[in-house]
N, C-alpha and C positions, 0 to 999 in steps of 0.2 A: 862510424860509417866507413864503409870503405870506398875509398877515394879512388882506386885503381892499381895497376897490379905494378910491381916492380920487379924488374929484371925478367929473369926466361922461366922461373924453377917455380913457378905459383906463388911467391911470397906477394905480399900487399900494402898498400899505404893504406894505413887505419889512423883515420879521426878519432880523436875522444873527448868528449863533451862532457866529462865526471870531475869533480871538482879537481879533485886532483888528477890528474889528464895519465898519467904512470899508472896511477890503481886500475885502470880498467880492465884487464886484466886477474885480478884479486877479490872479483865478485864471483868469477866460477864461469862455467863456458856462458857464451853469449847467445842469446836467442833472434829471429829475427821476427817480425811479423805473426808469423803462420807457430810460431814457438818450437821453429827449427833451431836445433842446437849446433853451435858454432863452436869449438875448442880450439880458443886462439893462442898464441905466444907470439910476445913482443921477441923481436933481435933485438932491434937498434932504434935509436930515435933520430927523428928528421930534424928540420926548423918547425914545423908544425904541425909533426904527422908521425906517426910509427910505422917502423919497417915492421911486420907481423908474418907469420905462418900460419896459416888456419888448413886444419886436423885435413888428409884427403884433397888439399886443390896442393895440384904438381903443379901444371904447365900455366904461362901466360895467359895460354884461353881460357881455363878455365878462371882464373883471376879477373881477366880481363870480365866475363860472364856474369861474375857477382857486385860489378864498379857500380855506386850507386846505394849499395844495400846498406839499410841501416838495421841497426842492431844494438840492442838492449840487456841490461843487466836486470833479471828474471825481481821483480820486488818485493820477496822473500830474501833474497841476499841483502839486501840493502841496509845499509845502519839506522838505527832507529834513530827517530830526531826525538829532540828533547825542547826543550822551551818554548820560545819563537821561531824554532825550524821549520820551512814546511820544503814538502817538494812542489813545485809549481805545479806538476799533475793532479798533486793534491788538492789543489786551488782550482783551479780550471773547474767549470762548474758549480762552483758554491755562488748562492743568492747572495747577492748584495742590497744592504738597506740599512738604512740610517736608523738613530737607535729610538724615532719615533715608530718606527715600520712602514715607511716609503719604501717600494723595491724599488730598487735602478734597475736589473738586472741580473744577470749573471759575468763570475770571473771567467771571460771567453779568453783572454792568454796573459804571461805575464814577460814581459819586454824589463831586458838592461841592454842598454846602448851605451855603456860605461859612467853612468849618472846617477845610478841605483834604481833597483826594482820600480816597474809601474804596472799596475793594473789595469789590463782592456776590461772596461765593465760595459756593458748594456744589451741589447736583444738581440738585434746584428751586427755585420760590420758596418754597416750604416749609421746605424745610431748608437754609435757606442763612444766611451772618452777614456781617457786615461788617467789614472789618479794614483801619488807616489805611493809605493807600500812601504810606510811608516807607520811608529807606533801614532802621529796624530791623524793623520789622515783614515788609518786603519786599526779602530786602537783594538778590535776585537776578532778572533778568528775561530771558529769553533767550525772543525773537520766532522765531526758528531752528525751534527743535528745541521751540516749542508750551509752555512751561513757567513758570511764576513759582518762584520757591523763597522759603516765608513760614517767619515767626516768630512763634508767637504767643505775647502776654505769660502772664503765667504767670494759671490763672483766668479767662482770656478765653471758654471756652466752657462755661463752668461753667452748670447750667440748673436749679440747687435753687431751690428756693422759698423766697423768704425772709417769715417770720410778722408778722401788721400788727398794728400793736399799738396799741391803741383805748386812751384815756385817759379 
């Protein structure tokens, strides 16, 4: 994403959100939205941001013009996963249902808040909950044929009300 522009000459503060935060760069130009191509080059790196040059923006304004824009590594470049790898894109929308064939829903996003992976599962954001993405919770995942198969602990969706009790 670009953050916003630095200095006078068009250069930019680029976010990157790749696991390795350096590679971003190393997938090949970057696309945005509309599958406009971006030809970026890191300089320098921040505290949590790259100093960057993208192909054609000279000046401030025009830096200044694109603050905001996020931007994507095309997923054909992307390294192929192997085992229990997924991309979270890849997730998002697969049905979820337990391995009787109850649906819950679908995987609408998947959240780390530094505690490891959880799955937002259900129909909206309304009615949805979150459930760790582990092998027991989630012991099954098949990108194929659309489906997670979950486990939930026993009590997980329990929604009584418990009484507060004033001393």
């Amino acid at each position: 994403m670009i953050a916003g522009a630095h200095g006078v000459k068009g250069l930019v503060r680029l976010r990157s959100f790749t696991l390795v935060p350096e590679a971003v760069t190393q997938y090949g130009p970057l696309t945005d939205e509309d599958r406009k191509s971006f030809a970026v080059k890191i300089k320098s790196a921040a505290k949590d941001y790259f100093i960057a040059e993208i192909k054609g923006i000279t000046s401030k304004e025009e830096a200044d013009a694109i603050r905001g824009q996020k931007l994507y590594v095309l997923r054909t470049a992307m390294p192929k996963t192997t085992g229990r790898e997924f991309y979270e894109a890849d997730l998002i929308g697969l049905t979820a249902a337990d391995a009787a064939g109850k649906n819950y829903g679908v995987v609408r996003a998947v959240h780390n808040h530094g505690g490891g992976p959880f799955l937002e599962i259900g129909s909206s954001a309304k009615n949805s909950f979150m459930l760790p993405f582990n092998d027991s919770c989630v012991p099954e995942v098949d990108i194929d044929t659309g489906r997670v198969t979950i486990v939930l602990p026993e009590g997980w969706l329990k929604t009584e009300k418990h009484p507060v009790i004033h001393e």
